[in-house]
TORKE-946488 format. One record per residue (C-alpha): residue in three letters; x, y, z. Coordinates in steps of 0.1 Angstrom, whole numbers, plus 5000, padded with zeros to 4 digits. Layout:
ALAXYZ
...
This chain:
UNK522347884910
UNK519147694923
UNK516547654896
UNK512547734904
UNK512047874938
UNK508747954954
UNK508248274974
UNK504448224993
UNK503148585005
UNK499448515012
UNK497548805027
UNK496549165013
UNK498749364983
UNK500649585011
UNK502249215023
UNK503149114988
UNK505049454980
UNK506649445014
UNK508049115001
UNK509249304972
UNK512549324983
UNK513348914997
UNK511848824959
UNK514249034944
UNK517048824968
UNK515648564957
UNK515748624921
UNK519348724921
UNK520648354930
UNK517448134911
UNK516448054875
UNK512948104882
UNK510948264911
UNK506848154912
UNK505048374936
UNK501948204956
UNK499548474964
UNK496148514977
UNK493348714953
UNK493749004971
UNK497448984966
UNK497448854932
UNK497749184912
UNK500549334937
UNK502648984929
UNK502449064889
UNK503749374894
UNK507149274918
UNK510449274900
UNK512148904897
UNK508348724896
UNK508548534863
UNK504848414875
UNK502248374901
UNK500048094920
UNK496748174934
UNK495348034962
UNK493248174995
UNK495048085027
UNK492447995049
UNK494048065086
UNK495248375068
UNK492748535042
UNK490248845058
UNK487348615046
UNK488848245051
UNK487447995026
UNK486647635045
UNK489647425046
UNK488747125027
UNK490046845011
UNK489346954971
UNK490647334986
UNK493747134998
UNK494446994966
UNK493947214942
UNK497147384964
UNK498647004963
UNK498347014925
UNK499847394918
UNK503047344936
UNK503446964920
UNK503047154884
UNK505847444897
UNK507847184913
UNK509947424931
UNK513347304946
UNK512647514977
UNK509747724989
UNK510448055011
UNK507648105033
UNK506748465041
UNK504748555072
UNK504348835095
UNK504348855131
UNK501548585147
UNK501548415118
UNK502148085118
UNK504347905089
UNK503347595097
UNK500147485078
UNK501647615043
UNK504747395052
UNK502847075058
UNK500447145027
UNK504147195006
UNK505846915019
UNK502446685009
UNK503146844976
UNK506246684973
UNK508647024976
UNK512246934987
UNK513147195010
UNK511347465028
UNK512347765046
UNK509948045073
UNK509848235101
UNK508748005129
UNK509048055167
UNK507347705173
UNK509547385173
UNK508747295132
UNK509846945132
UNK511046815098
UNK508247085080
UNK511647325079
UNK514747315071
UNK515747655078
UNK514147795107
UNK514948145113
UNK514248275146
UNK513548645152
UNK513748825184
UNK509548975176
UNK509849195208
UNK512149415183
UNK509649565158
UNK511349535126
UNK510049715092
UNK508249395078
UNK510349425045
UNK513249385065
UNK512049085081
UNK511548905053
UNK514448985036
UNK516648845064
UNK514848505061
UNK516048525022
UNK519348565038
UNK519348235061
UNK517748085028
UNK521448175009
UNK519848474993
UNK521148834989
UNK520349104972
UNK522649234940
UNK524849454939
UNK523549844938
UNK519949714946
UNK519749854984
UNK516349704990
UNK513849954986
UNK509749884978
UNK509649884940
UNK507249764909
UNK507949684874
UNK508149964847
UNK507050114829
UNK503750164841
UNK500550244822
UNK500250624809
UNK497650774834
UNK497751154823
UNK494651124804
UNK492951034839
UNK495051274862
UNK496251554844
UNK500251654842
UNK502151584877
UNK502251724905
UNK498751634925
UNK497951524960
UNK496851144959
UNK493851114987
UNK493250754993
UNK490150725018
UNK489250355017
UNK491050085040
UNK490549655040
UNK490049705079
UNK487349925095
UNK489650015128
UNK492450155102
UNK489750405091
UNK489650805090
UNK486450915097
UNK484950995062
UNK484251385071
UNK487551385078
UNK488851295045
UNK486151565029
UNK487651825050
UNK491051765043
UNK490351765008
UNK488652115010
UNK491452225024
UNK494252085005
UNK492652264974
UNK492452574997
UNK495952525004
UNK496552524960
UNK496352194959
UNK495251974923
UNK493651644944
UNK492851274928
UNK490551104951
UNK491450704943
UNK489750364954
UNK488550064943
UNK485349964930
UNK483949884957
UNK484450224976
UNK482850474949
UNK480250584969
UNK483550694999
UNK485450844969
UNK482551064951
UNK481651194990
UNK485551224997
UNK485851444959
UNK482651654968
UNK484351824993
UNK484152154974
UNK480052084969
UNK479752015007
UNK479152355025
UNK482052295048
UNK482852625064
UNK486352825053
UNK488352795084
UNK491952865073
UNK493652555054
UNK496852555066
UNK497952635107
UNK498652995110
UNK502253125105
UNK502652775081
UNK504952925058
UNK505052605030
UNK504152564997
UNK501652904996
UNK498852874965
UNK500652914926
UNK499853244911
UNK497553294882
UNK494253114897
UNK491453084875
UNK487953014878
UNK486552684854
UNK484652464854
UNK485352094835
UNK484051754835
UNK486651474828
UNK485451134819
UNK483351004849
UNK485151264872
UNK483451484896
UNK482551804882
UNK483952094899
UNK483952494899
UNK487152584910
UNK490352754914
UNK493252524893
UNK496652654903
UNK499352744875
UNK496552764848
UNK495153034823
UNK492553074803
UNK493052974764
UNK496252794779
UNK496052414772
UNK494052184789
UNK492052254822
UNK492052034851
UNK489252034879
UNK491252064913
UNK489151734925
UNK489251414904
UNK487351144915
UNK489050764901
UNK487550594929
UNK486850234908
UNK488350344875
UNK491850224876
UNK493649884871
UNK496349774902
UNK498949904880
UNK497450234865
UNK496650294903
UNK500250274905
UNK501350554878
UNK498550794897
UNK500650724926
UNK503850794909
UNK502851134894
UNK501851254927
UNK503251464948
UNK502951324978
UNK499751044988
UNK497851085018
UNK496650735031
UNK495650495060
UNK497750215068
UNK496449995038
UNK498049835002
UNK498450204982
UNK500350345015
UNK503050025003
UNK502450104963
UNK503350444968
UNK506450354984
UNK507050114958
UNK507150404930
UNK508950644953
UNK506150884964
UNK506751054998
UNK503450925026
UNK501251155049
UNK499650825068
UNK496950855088
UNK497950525107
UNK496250355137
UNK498050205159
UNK496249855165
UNK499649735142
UNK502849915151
UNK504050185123
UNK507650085133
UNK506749765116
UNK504049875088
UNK504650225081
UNK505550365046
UNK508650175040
UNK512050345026
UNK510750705015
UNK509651015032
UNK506350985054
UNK504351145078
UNK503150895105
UNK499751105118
UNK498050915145
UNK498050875183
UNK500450575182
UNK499850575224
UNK495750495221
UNK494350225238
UNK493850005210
UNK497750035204
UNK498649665192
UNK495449475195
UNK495949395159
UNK492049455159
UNK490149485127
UNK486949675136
UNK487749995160
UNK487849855199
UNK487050215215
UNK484150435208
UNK484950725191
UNK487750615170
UNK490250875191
UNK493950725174
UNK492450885141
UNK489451115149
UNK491551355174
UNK493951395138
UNK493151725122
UNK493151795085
UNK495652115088
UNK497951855100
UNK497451715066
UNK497652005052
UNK501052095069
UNK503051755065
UNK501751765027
UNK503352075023
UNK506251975042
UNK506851605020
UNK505751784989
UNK509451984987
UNK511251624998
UNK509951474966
UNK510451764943
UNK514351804959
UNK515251434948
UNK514251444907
């Protein structure tokens, strides 16, 4: 058994969990695995099985906002990996990005042997060089689980190599209520992965229509998305029927009551709660608004209570996965879903996956209008949260 390997995931939390499954490789033939992970990664990496502990550092040709690469920047990376002193780094990339730069800066640092992805001619920065075929779009945990494999690395026996987190996680009921919500997550890292925010509001009005309980999450810098996304019921939106006509899914539960209740910083609502009567134990408000209220891992017991999560194609689309929780994504298709969709558990993939802006990796929307996501209707929600909602139930 090697001793201390590195695993190196820089970019968002989604990439980190996706390498949830090559850590846990990893971890199965090594003393010690060190994860090196960017801040927006950071909390994502303390939550993966088989991390013993994690590195920080902002990648500059990868991080969304790219510090200057400097000298002092350089070496505070330099010094990190000298104090880790791994006997072999793994490094983790998608498709387009390059291995390259990490393996030079790891190499300075004095690390014996180094492993990536890397289509370009590495000279003596690798020593295992995998080369991947990236015509074939390959679920990214897959990908990097097969460079584990060329490292010597396979996954134990009875783990089949789903997305997964540590447990337990936090107790959350005291935010959500008992299980069996809808998770609506409306905020994304990148504009052009975006449902329209009307959209979101009317989906929301219609999943309680449809006798739904709804937990509008998101971090703190989206409060002002999530309170607008949670006010659905205050909006005035019109009652056009919830669900398509002759849907014949999960129909309301019986014994609706009118109440009205105001949880701890949660928006108020007068509404109809499903299953509930009055006198009967605790109320619940059939919109709860956590936008900026949770940790990274209490968002992850929200996700896990849920029913099902409705999401873009951002970080909690990959921690619901990671706790099991069946996926309605509204996904655009300037990545391919083949590649990034909700890995290893029931999903929904909503989305004109055809629309002109179809694998320009692009970050703010290329065509007016937004059509991949605008043209998606919220009884289509409606309908594939019904539809997942059984899955999940069938399975525990």
């Amino acid at each position: 058994m090697i001793g201390t390997v590195l695993v190196a995931r820089p970019g968002n939390a989604g990439d980190v969990l996706l390498a949830g499954p090559a850590v846990r490789a990893v971890a199965a033939g090594a003393r010690e695995v060190v994860l090196l992970a960017g801040p927006q990664g950071r909390a994502a990496a303390e939550l993966l099985p088989g991390v013993s502990r994690v590195v920080e550092w902002r990648t500059p040709w990868i991080d969304a906002n790219p510090p200057p690469m400097t000298g002092p920047h350089a070496l505070r990376l330099l010094r990190a990996v000298q104090e880790v002193a791994p006997e072999l780094a793994l490094i983790l990339t998608s498709f387009r990005q390059s291995p390259l730069p990490l393996a030079l800066l790891l190499r300075l640092a004095g690390t014996p042997k180094t492993a990536a992805i890397c289509a370009d001619h590495p000279g003596s920065l690798l020593d295992v060089c995998r080369v991947v075929d990236e015509e074939l779009d390959v679920p990214e945990a897959e990908r990097m689980l097969g460079l584990a494999g060329a490292a010597g690395f396979e996954l134990p026996p009875g783990d089949r190599g789903a997305l997964a987190v540590r447990r337990p996680l936090p107790e959350v009921g005291h935010l959500t209520g008992p299980p069996g919500y809808v998770v609506v997550h409306p905020g994304v890292s990148a504009q052009a992965r975006a449902w329209p925010a009307e959209s979101w509001t009317r989906a929301v009005h219609d999943l309680v229509r449809a006798g739904w309980r709804v937990v509008v999450t998101g971090g703190s810098g989206e409060r002002a998305l999530t309170a607008r996304v949670a006010g659905a019921r205050r909006s005035g939106l019109s009652g056009r029927p919830a669900v398509p006509e002759g849907w014949e899914g999960r129909a309301p539960a019986s014994g609706l009551v009118e109440e009205t209740r105001l949880l701890r910083g949660a928006v108020q609502e007068t509404c109809s709660i499903p299953g509930s009567e009055r006198g009967g134990g605790p109320v619940w408000e059939s919109v709860t608004d956590l936008g900026g209220r949770t940790t990274f891992a209490e968002l992850a017991a929200v996700l896990a209570g849920a029913s099902v999560v409705v999401v873009a194609n951002t970080g909690p689309a990959h921690l619901a996965a990671a706790v099991g929780t069946p996926v309605v994504s509204l996904f655009a298709p300037v990545v391919p879903a083949a590649r990034w969709a909700p890995y290893g558990v029931p999903s929904a993939v909503l989305g004109d996956q055809n629309a002109a802006c179809r694998g320009s990796r692009a970050r703010v929307c290329p065509t007016a209008g937004h059509p991949c996501l605008s043209s998606v209707p919220s009884t289509d929600v409606v309908e594939a949260v019904n539809r997942l909602a059984f899955t999940k139930e069938a399975v525990r």
